[in-house]
C-alpha positions in Angstrom: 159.8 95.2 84.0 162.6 94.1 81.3 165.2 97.2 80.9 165.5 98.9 77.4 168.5 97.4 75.6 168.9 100.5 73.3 167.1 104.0 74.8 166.3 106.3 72.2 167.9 109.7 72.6 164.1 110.9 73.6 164.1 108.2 76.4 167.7 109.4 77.5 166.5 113.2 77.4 164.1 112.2 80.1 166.1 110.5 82.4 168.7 112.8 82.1 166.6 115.6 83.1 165.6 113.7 86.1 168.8 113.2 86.9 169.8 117.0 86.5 166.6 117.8 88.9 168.3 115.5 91.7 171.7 116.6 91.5 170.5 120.0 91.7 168.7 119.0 95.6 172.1 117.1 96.2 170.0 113.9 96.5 171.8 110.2 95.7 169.7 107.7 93.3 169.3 105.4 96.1 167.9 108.0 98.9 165.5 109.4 95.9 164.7 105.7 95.1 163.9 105.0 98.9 162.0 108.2 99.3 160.2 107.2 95.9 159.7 103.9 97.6 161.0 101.7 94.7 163.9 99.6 94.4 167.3 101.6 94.5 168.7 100.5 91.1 165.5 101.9 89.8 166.4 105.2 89.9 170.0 105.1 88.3 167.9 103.1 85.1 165.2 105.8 84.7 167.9 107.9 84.2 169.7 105.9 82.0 166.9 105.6 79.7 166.6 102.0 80.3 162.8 102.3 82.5 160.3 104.3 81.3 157.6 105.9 84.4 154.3 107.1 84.8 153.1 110.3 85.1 151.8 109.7 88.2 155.4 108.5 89.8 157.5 111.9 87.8 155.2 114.1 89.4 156.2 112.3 92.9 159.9 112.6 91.6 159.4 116.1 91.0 157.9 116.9 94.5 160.8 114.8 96.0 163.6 117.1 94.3 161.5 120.0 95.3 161.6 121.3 91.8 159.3 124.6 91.3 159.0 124.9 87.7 155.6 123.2 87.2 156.1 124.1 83.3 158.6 121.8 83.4 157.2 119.0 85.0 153.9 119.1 82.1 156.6 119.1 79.5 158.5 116.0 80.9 155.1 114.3 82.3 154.2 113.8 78.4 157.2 111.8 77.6 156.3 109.3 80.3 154.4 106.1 80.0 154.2 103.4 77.4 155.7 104.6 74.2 153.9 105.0 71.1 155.5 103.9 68.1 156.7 106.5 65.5 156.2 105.8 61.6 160.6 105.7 62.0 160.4 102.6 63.9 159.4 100.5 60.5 162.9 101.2 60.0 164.6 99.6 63.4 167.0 97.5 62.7 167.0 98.4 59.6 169.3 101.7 59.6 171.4 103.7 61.7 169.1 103.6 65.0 170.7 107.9 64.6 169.0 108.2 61.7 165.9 107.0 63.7 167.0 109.4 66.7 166.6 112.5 64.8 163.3 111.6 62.9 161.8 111.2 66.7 163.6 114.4 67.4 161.8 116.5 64.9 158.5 115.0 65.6 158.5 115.9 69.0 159.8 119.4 68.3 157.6 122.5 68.8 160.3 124.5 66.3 163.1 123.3 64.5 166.3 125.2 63.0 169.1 124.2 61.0 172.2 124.9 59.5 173.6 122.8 56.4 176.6 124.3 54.8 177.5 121.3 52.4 174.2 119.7 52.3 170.7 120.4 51.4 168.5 120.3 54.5 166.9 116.3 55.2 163.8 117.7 55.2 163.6 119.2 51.8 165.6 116.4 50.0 164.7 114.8 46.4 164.4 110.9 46.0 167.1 111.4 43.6 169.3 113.9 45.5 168.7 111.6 48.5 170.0 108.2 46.7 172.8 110.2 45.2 174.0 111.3 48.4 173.8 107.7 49.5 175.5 106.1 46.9 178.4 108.4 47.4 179.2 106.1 50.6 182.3 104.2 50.8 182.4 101.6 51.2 178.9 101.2 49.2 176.1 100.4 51.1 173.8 97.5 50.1 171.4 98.7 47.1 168.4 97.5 50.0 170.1 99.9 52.7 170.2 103.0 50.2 167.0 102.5 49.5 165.5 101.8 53.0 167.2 105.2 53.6 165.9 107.2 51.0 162.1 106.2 52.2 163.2 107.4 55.4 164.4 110.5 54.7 162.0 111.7 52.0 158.8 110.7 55.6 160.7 112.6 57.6 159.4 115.4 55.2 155.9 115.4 56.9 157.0 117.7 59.8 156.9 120.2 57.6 154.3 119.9 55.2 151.6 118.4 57.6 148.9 120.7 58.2 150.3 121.6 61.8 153.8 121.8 60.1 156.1 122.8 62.7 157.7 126.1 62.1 161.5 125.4 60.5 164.2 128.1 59.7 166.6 126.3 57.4 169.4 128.4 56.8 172.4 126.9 53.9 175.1 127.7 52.5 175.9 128.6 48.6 178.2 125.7 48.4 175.7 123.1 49.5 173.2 125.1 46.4 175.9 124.8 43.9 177.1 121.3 44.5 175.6 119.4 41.9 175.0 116.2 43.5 173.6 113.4 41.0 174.2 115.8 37.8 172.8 118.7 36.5 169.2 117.9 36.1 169.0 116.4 39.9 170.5 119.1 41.1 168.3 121.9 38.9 165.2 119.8 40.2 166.7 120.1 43.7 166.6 124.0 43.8 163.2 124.0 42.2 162.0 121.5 45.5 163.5 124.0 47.9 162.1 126.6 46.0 158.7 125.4 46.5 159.4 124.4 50.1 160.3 128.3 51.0 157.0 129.1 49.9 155.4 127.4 52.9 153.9 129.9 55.9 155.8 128.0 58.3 159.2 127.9 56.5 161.8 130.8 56.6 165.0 129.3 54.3 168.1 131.8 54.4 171.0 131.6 52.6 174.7 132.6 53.4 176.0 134.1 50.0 180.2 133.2 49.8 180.4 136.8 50.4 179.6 136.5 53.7 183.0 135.0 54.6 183.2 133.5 57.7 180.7 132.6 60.5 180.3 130.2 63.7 179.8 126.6 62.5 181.1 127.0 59.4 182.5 123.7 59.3 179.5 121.3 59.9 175.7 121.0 60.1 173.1 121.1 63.0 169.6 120.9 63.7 168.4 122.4 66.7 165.0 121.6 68.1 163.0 123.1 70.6 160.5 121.1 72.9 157.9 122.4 74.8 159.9 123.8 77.3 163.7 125.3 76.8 165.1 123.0 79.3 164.0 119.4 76.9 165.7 121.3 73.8 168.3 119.2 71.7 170.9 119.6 69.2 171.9 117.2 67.1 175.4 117.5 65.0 176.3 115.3 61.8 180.1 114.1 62.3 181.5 111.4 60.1 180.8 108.9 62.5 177.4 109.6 63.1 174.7 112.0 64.6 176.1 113.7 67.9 173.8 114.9 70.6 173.8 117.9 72.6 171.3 119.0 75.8 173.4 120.6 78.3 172.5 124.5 79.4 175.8 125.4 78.3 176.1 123.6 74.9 172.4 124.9 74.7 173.1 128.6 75.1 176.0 128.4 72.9 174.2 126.5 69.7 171.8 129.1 70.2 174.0 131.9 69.9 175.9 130.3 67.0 172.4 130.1 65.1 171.5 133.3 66.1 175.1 134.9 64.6 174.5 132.5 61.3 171.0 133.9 60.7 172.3 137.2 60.7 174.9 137.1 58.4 172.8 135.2 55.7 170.9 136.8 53.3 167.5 137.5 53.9 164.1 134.9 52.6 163.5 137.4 49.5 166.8 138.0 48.5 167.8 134.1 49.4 165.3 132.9 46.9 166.5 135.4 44.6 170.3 133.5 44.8 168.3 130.0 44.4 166.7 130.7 41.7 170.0 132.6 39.4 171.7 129.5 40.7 169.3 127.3 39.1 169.2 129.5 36.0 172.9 128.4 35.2 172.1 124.2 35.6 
């Protein structure tokens, strides 16, 4: 079997998980791989990302690091196997393999939340915000690249609207509402989109009003999505460089509580509309 060359983060999730399940019996890779009865590299490249498994061969893993959460082992037994390709790997190659990363995220995700304080939410983006945003890039990006990335952002758009949409808290700041990205009428058409998008059953969008003053994260944007079980959860965090990944207990349990303190200071879905829609009035 050839090794990956690039893991996706999903493929890394899993063998990291593995990896935390071993540690936790005090077990080396090549005592687990001998145990497993495989080679003893094969281990250390599972958990790399690089080799994918079968169901059959986790669930032997699982029993050989004595794990007793069986919860766990269904959630990680359907990441195993041959992977399917996503819709987002048209676009391999093609853009940021991130980008790619956090479309496979929030396909895979049982419930998703977000914070945005500069930016409206991927999800609920215009074609016209979208290439805006894009063509604020310096340097400029190839007119093909901008435009590769708007298609991509505007399908990643099907995790919510599909008929299982998968329940999504967006919560944004005024700032990102009142920044009129790609002029007044993309921006006024913006509002009306998220407007529309806040009226879906499985969409609760907050807003922090400036009033609010100051909260946790106040300086950047997250997504944090939930798999089947807590322990497969991810966050993923925009920097300048690039989407930053996050699926450690602790970092876990303390995005969590961030979220949790963010939600309560924003307003709430009624009154948030309410701010969308006087904001819009003024465009």
């Amino acid at each position: 079997m050839a090794p990956r060359q690039a893991p996706t983060v999903r493929q890394r999730r899993f063998g990291t998980e593995l990896r935390r399940l071993r540690e936790a019996v005090g077990m080396t890779a090549p005592v687990a791989g001998e145990r497993l009865g495989a080679d003893r590299t094969m281990i250390s490249n599972i958990e790399a990302g690089r080799f994918g498994i079968s169901e059959e061969r986790l669930r032997r893993l699982a029993s050989i690091y004595e794990c007793d959460d069986p919860a766990l082992v269904d959630a990680l037994a359907t990441m195993t196997g041959g992977r399917s390709k996503g819709w987002w790997d048209e676009y391999r190659g093609k853009i940021p393999p991130d980008f790619l990363d956090v479309a496979e995220l929030e396909h895979h995700a049982t419930s998703l939340r977000t914070l945005q304080t500069v930016h409206i939410p991927g999800l609920f983006q215009t074609e016209d915000h979208a290439r805006a945003l894009f063509d604020l890039y310096i340097p400029a990006l190839p007119r093909l690249e901008v435009e590769l990335r708007v298609a991509h952002r505007l399908a990643r758009h099907d995790v919510v609207a599909r008929e299982s949409g998968v329940p999504y808290v967006a919560t944004i700041h005024e700032a990102a509402l009142r920044m009129q990205i790609g002029g007044r009428k993309t921006a006024k058409n913006q509002l009306s989109r998220l407007l529309e998008e806040s009226e879906r059953p499985n969409v609760r969008m907050l807003v922090i009003p400036f009033s609010a003053g100051g909260f946790p994260m106040a300086e950047g944007s997250m997504i944090y999505a939930s798999a089947a079980n807590p322990h497969l959860d991810t966050v993923e965090v925009d920097s300048p460089v690039g989407a930053i990944f996050f699926d450690s207990p602790t970092h876990l349990a303390n995005f969590r509580r961030r979220m949790d303190c963010v939600e309560e200071v924003a307003l709430n879905p009624k009154k948030s509309r309410d701010l969308i829609l006087a904001i819009a009035a003024t465009l």
